[in-house]
N, C-alpha and C positions, 0 to 999 in steps of 0.2 A: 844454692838458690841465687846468688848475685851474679853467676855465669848463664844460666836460664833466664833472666828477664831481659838480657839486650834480646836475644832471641825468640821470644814472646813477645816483642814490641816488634820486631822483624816481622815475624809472619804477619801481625795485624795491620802493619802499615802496607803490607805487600800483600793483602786480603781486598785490603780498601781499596789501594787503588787498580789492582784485577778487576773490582767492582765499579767503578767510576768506569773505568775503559772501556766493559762489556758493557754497559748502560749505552753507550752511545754508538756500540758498533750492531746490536739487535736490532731486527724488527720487531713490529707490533704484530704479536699475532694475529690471524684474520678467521674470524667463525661465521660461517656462513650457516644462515638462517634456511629453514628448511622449509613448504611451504606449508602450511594448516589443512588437512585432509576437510574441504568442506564437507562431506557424509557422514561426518564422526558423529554418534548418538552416543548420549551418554547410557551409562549401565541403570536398567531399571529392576531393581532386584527385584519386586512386586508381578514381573510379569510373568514368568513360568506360574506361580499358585493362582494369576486373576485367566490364565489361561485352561490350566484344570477347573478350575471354578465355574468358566461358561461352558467348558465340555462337561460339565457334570450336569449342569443349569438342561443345557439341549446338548444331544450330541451332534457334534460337527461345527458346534458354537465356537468351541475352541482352536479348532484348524482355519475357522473364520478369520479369528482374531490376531491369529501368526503368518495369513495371508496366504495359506496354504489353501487356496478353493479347490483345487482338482480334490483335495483327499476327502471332500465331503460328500461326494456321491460313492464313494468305498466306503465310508462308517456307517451310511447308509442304506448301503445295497447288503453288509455283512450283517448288520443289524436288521432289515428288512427279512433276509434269506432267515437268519435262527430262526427270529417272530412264524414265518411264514411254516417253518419245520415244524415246531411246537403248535404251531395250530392246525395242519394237518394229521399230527398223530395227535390232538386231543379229537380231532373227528374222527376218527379211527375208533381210539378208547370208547366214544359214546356209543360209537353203533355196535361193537361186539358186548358194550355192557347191557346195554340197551334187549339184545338178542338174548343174552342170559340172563337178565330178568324176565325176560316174556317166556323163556323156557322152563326156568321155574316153576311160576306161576299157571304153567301149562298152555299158554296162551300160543299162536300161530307168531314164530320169529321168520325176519327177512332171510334166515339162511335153511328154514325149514320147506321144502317143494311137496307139495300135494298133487298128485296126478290127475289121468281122469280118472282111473277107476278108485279114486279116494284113498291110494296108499300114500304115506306119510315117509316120506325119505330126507333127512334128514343130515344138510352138508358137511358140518363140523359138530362133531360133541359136545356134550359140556366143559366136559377137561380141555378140547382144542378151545372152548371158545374163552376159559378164564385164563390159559397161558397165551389167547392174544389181545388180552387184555394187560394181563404182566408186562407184556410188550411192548407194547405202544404209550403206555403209562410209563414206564420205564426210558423207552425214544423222548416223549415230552420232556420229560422232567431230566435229562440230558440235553438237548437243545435249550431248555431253562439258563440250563447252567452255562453252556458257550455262548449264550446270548449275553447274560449278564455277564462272562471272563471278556464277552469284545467290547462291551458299553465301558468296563475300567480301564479295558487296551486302550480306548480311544481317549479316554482321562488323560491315560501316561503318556500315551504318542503327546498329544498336545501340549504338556507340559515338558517331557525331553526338548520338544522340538523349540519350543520357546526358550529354555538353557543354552543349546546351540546355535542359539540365529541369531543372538548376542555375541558370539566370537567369531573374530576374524578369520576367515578358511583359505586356506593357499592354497594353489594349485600345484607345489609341489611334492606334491604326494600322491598318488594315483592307483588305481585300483581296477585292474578289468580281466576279465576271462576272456581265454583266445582257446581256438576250434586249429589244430594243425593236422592235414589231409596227407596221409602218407600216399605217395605215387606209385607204390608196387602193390601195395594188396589193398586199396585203397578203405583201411581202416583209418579210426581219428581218433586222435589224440586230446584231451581236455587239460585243461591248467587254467592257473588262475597266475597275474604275474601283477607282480608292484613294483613301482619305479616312482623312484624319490630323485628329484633334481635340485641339484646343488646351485 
């Protein structure tokens, strides 16, 4: 122990003044300040659910509120077209049921022709007129149903879409389909190609 302590006091006086030395032969580091992104919005977790909420309120209320205006004549024209389905096969449904109760009832139906010499000819049967009733009853109440799966699409869309317009998106990452035109037999080729930039 008494031949280790000059040499422990060695390295520590020869610690220190390494240390004094480098003190005065460094610079000061230098950090440069970066500048403050002015368009930074802070995260509003409330806005994907207050944006389903007005697409649920009216549809297209919610691609309003995400600033997406083009998509609101699409929720509208899809939502338009089912509506417009379903109520052409419900005019359908009435007029073939319509026809089959008057036939019933023995009464003169729109599909029943009376000539001039008073023969009764008659264009669809009974059995054709209750399976075009099954029918068209069955188209309605199908368009019912894609009409209400696109009123929830457009829920979802507008809440995805308000999730993602919160994050920042780079451009390096890309995504597109390309057409190559071969010159001998002049077939084409499809692909889809992605290219991420470093």
């Amino acid at each position: 122990m008494p031949k280790l302590f000059p040499l422990i006091i060695g390295l520590f006086l020869t610690g220190t003044f390494y240390a004094q030395v480098s003190d005065g032969q460094e610079e000061a580091p230098t950090v440069k300040a970066e500048e403050i992104d002015e368009t930074f919005q802070e995260y509003d977790a409330l806005k994907p659910s207050r944006a389903a909420f007005y697409a649920a309120v009216l549809p297209g209320l919610g691609q309003a509120y995400n600033g997406d205006y083009w998509k609101i004549p699409l929720v509208y024209g899809a939502i338009g077209t089912g509506v417009g389905i379903a109520i052409y096969n419900h005019d359908l449904f009435q007029t073939y049921r319509t026809a089959y109760k008057d036939r019933i009832a023995g009464r003169i139906d729109e599909f029943t022709e009376i000539d001039e010499e008073g023969n009764i000819n008659q264009i669809f049967t009974e059995d054709q007129l209750i399976r075009a009733q099954d029918f068209y009853r069955r188209n309605k109440e199908l368009s019912i149903l894609i009409t209400a799966g696109i009123y929830v699409l457009q829920i979802l869309e507008a809440n995805v879409d308000a999730h993602l317009s919160q994050y920042d998106i780079e451009d390096r990452l890309s995504f597109s389909p390309y057409i190559q035109r071969d010159d001998i037999d002049f077939s084409n080729t499809f692909g889809m190609r992605i290219i991420y930039t470093f």
